[in-house]
VMD Tcl script that draws the C-alpha trace (Angstrom):
set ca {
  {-17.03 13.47 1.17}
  {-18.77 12.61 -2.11}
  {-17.43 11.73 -5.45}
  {-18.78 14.23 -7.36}
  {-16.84 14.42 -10.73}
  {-14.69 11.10 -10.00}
  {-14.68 8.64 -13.16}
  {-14.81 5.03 -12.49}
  {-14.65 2.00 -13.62}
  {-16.81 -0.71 -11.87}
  {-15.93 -4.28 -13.42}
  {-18.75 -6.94 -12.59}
  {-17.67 -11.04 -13.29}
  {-19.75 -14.24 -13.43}
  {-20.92 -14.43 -9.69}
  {-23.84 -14.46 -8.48}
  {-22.89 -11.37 -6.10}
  {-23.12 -9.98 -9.94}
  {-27.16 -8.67 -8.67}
  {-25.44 -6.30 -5.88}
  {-23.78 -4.67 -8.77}
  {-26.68 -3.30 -9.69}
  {-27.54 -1.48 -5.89}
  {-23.41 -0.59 -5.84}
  {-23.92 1.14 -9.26}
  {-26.90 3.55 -8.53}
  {-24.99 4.13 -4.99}
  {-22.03 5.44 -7.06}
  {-24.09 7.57 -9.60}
  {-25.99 8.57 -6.43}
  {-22.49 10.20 -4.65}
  {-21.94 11.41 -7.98}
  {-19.56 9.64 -10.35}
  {-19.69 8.84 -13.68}
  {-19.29 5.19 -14.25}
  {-18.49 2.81 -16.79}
  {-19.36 -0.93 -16.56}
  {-16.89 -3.48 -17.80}
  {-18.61 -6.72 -17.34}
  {-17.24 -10.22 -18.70}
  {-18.91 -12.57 -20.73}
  {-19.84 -15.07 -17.46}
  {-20.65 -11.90 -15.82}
  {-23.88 -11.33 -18.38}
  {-25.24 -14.30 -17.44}
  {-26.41 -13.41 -14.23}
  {-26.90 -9.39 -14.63}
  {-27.96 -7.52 -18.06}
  {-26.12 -4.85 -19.70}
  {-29.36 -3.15 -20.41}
  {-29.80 -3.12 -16.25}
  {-26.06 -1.77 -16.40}
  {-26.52 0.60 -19.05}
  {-30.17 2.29 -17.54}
  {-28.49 3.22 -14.02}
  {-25.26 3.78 -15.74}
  {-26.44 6.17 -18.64}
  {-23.67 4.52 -20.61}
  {-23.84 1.97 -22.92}
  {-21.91 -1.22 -21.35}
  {-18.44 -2.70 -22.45}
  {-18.63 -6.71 -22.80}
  {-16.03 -7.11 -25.78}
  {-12.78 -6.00 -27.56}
  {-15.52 -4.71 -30.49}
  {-18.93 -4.27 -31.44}
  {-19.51 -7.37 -33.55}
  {-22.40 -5.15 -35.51}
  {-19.55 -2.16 -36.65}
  {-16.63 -3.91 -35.92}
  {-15.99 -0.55 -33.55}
  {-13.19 -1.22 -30.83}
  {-13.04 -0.29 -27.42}
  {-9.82 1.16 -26.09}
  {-8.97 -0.20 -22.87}
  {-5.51 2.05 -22.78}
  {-7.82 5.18 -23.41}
  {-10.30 3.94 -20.68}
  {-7.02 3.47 -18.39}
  {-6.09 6.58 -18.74}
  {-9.96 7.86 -18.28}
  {-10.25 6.48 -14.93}
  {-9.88 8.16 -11.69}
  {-10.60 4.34 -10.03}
  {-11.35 0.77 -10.45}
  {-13.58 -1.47 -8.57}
  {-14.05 -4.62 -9.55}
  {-17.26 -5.95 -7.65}
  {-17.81 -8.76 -7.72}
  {-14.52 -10.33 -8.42}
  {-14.25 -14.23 -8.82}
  {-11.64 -16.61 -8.23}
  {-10.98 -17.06 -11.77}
  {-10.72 -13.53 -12.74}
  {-8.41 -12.83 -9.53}
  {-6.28 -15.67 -10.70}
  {-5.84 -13.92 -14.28}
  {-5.31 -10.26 -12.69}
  {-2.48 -11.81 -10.66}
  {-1.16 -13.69 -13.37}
  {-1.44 -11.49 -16.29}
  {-3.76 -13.60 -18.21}
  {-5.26 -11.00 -20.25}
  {-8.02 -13.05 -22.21}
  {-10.61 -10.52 -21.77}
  {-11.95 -6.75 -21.67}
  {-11.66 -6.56 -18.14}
  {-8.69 -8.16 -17.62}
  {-7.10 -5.78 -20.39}
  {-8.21 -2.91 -18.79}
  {-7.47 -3.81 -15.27}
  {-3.96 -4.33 -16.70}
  {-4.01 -0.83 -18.30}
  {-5.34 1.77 -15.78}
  {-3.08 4.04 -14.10}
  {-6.16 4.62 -11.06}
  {-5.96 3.20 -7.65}
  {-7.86 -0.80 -8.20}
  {-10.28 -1.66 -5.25}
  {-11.13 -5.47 -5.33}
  {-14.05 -7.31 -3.34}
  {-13.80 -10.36 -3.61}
  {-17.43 -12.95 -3.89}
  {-17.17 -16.45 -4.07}
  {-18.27 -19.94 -1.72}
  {-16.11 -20.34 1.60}
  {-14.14 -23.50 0.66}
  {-13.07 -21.44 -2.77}
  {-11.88 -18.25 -1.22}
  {-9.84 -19.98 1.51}
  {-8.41 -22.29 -1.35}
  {-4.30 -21.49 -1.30}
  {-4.49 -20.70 -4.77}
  {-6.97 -18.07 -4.16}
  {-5.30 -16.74 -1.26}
  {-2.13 -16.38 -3.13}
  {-3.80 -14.35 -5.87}
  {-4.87 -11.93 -3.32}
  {-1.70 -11.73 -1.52}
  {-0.16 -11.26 -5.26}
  {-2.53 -8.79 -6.00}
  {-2.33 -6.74 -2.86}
  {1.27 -6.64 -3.39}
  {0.98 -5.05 -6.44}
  {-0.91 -2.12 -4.30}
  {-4.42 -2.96 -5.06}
  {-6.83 -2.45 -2.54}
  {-8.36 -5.57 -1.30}
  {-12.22 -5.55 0.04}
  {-12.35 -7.87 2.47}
  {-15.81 -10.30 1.98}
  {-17.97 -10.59 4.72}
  {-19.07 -13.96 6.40}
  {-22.78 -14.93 6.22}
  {-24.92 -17.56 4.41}
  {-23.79 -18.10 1.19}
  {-25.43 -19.42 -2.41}
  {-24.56 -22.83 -1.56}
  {-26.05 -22.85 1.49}
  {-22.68 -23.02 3.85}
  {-22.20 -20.36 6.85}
  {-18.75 -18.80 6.17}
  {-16.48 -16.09 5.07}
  {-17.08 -15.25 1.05}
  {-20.00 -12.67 0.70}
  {-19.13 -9.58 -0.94}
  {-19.03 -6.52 1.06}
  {-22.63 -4.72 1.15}
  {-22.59 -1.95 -1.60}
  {-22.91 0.76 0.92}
  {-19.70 -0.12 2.61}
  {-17.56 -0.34 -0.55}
  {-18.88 2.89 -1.24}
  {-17.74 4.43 2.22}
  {-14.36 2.85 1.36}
  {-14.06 5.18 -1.68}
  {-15.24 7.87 -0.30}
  {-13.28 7.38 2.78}
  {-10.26 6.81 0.05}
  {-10.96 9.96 -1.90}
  {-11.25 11.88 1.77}
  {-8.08 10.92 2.60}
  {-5.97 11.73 -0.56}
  {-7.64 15.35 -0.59}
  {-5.94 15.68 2.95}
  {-3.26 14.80 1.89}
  {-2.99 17.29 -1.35}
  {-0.39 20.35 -1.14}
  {1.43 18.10 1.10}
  {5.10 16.65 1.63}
  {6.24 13.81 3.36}
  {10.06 12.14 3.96}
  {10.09 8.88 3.92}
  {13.40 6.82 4.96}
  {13.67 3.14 3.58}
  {15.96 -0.03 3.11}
  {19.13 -0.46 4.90}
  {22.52 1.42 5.37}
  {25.67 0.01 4.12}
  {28.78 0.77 6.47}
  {32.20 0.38 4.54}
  {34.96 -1.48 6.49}
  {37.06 -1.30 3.58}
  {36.57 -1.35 0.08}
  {34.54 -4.58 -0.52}
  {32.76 -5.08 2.76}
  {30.40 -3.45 4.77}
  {28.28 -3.86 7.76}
  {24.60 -3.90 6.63}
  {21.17 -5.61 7.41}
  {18.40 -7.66 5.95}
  {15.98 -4.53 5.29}
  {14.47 -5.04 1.60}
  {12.97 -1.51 1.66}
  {9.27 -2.54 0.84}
  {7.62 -1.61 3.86}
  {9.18 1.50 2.92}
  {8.59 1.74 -0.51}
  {5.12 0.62 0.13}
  {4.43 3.51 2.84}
  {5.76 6.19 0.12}
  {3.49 4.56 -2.84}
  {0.34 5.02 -0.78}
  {1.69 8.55 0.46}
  {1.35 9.36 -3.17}
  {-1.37 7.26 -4.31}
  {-3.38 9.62 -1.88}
  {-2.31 13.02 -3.29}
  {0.96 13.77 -0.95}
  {4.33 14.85 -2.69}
  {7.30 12.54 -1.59}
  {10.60 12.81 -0.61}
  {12.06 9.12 -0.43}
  {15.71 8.90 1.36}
  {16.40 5.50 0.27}
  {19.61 2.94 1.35}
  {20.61 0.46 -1.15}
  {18.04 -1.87 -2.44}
  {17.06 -3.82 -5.33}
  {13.54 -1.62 -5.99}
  {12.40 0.83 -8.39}
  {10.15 3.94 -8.21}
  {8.33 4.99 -10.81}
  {5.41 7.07 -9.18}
  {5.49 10.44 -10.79}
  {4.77 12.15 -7.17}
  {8.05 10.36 -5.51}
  {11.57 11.95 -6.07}
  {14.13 9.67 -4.78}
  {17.16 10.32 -3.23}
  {19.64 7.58 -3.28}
  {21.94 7.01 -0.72}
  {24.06 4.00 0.98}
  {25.73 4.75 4.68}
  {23.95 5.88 7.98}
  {25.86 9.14 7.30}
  {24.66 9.96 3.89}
  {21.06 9.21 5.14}
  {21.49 11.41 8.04}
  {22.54 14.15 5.98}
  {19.88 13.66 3.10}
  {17.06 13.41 6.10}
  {17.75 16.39 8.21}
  {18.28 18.61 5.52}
  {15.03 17.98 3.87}
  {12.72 17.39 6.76}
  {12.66 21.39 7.05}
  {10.01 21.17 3.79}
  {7.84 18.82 5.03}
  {4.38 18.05 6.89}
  {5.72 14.91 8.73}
  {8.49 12.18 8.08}
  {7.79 8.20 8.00}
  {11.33 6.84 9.06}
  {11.13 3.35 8.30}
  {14.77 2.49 7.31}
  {16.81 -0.10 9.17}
  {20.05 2.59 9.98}
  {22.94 0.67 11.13}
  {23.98 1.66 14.53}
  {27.57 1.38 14.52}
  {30.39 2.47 11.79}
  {33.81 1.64 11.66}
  {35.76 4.00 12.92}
  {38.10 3.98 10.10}
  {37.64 2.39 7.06}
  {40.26 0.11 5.29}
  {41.75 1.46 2.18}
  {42.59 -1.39 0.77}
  {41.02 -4.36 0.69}
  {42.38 -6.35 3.85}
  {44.03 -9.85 3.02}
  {42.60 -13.21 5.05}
  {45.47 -14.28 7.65}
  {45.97 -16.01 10.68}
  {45.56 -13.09 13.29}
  {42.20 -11.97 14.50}
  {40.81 -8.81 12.53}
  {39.35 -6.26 15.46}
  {37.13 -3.71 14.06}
  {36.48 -0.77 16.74}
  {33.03 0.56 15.98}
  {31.12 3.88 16.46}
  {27.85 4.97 17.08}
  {25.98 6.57 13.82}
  {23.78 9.43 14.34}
  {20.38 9.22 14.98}
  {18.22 10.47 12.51}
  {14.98 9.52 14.50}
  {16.18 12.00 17.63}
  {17.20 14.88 15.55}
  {14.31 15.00 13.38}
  {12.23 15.03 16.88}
  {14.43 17.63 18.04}
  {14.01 20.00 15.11}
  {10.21 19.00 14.84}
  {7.82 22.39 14.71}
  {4.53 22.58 15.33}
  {2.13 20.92 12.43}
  {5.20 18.73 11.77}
  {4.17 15.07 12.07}
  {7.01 12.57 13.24}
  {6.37 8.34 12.82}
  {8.94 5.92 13.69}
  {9.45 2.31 13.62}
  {10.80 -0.19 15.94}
  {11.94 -3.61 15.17}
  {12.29 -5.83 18.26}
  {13.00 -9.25 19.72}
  {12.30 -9.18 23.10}
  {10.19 -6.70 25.20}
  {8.84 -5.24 22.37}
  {6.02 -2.81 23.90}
  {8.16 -1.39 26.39}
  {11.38 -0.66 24.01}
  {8.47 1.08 21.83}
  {7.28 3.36 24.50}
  {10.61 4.39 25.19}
  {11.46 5.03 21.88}
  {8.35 7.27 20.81}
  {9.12 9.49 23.65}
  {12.63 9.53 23.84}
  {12.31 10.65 20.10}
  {9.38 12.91 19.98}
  {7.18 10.70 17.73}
  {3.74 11.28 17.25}
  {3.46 7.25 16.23}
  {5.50 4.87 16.36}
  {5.19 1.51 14.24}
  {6.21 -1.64 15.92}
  {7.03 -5.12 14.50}
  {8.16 -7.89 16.18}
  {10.86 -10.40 15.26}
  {8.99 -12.79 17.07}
  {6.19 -12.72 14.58}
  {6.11 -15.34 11.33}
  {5.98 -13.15 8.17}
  {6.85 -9.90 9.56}
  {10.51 -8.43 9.33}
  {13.14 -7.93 6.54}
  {13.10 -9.88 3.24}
  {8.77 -11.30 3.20}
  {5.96 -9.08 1.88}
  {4.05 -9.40 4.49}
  {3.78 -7.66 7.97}
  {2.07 -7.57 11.06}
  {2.16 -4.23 13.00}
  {0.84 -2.48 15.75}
  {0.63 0.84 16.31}
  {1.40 2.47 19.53}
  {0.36 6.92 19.37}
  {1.73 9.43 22.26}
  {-1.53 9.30 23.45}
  {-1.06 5.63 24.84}
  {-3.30 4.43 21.74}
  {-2.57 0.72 20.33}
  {-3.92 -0.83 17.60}
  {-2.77 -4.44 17.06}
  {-3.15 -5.39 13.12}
  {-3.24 -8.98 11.43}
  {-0.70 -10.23 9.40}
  {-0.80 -8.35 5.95}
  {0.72 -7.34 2.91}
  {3.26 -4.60 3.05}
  {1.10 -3.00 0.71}
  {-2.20 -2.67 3.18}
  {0.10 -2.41 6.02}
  {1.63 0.82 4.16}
  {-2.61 1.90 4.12}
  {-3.20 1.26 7.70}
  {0.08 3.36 8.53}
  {-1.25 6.18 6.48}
  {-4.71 6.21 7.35}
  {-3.33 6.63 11.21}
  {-1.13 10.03 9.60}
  {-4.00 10.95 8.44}
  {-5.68 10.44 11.15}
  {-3.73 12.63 12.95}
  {-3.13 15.30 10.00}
  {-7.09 15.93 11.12}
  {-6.49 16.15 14.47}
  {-3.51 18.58 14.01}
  {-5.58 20.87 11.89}
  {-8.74 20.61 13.32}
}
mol new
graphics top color blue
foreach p $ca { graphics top sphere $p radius 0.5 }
foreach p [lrange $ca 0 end-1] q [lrange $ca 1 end] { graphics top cylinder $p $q radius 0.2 }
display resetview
């Protein structure tokens, strides 16, 4: 996969990873984009925009406008020009004003403007990346779905061994391409995705619910359609919007209503991410009216919901792609086996209780990934956001396999 045709923005700041800029550029005019350099003022000092502009063919944007004509660059029009943005090398201070909304240059104005996928690779000395201000940039800015580059660990400018190098140029290159890959498998295609809890009425003013936020859910269905794939989101009560022009959303709020919502449209679609916490158990009869405090015990008899997870499986076709989670707090790798076969999943996403920072109400999450092929893949605690890519990259994965 090349990226012949794609338009994109490369953003270089004041680093002095600024000279790989240079190799990363020709790389991307060599796979065939057209670029545009934004570069900020500290950035110039350690690469020129005549460098830029030679392997670019375009001239460079530094500034809001040309100081000679008073001519003004449009970083909405640029936004809208842009298939993707990588900003490589990015600093501590400019990840800092991306996170914060500090938008005191071209860069930042644009960054703040595009509608494109954002890739970030961060460059910068050890004891400054690992800094907690720096790391909760990147967290910020990774929950706002950009992609994060991870830097490398080497010998750095100052002369210390650690983690801070930017990623080699070819590699951030095979990330794109390996991004652009994946969203033209995933074009023409539809995916249900279940989120956020269920609400279970016991009479008019209380329920039985859960924790679930929906973002590891709402996360999974914004990279689903950050990639190219059409949407379906079944979605329990939360406090979260959608806005992503390739998700319809389907609001509902008891087990029942998701059940309903899930089977009926799963007969449209490729494959079906179910991560919504479903309450198990309904009351068997709701209250009518609003039941008054007293001294007698209240017993509530309860009944199992449906499961949406085994009847999907059970009405699965061939081509159909099924992924599950499981949240547990004991035995978690055995209740996961069970449950990917006992439902007919292809995948099944596990998270563990157990774990700090993964589970309802954190952005973060740390997953592993157990396949019905007796695959695991244990991941690091993340973002929802990059846990959402590593979830899709495995469909992916395995939309391949199925059609290849």
């Amino acid at each position: 996969m090349r990226l012949d045709g794609k338009k994109i923005i490369l953003g270089i700041t004041g680093s002095i990873a600024a000279y790989k800029a240079a190799i990363l550029l020709r790389l991307l005019v060599k796979e065939g984009a057209e670029v545009q350099v934004v570069i900020t003022p500290a950035g110039k000092q350690f690469i020129t925009p005549v460098t830029l502009s030679a392997l670019s063919g375009k001239p460079v944007i530094s500034e809001f406008f040309e100081h000679a004509d008073g001519s003004w660059h449009s970083h909405v029009d640029l936004g809208l020009w842009a298939d993707a943005m990588l900003i490589a090398p990015a600093t501590a201070a400019t990840l800092g004003k991306m996170a914060h909304g500090i938008a005191d240059n071209m860069l930042i104005t644009t960054y703040m403007s595009v509608r494109c996928p954002v890739f970030i690779a961060p460059a910068m000395d050890l004891d400054m990346f690992g800094h907690p201000s720096t790391q909760n940039s990147l967290r910020i800015l990774a929950g706002f779905g950009n992609h994060i580059i991870e830097p490398g660990e080497g010998v750095l400018a100052s002369g210390l061994h650690g983690k801070g190098r930017m990623e080699e140029p070819e590699k951030i290159v095979e990330i794109l391409t390996g991004y652009f890959g994946s969203k033209k498998k995933l074009l023409n295609k539809t995916f249900l995705v279940t989120a956020g809890p269920t609400f279970e009425k016991i009479d008019p003013v209380r329920f039985i619910g859960n924790y679930s936020s929906g973002k590891m859910g709402y996360a999974v269905a914004r990279e689903l359609a950050d990639r190219g794939a059409r949407v379906i989101l079944v979605s329990g009560p939360v406090s979260l919007k959608m806005d992503h022009p390739m998700v319809e959303l389907i609001s509902v709020e008891s087990a029942s209503e998701m059940y309903t919502a899930a089977t009926r449209v799963f007969v449209e679609c490729d494959g079906a991410v179910l991560s919504a916490a479903v309450a198990d158990f309904t009351p068997e009869e709701p209250v009518r009216r609003k039941t008054k405090r007293g001294k007698e015990p209240w017993d509530l008899r309860l009944m199992p919901t449906r499961d949406i997870a085994e009847e999907l499986g059970r009405q699965k076709k061939k081509g159909q792609l099924l992924v599950g989670f499981a949240l547990e707090t004991h035995d978690e790798l055995e209740n996961a086996r069970q449950k990917l076969l006992k439902k007919n999943l292809d995948f099944i996403v596990l998270n563990s209780l157990n774990d700090a920072g993964a589970g309802f109400g954190v952005d973060t999450n740390k997953i592993s990934i157990l396949d019905q092929y007796n695959n695991i893949q244990n991941f690091g605690l993340k973002s929802k956001a990059l846990v959402a890519a590593d979830i899709v990259d495995k469909l992916v994965n395995f939309t391949s396999a199925a059609e290849g």
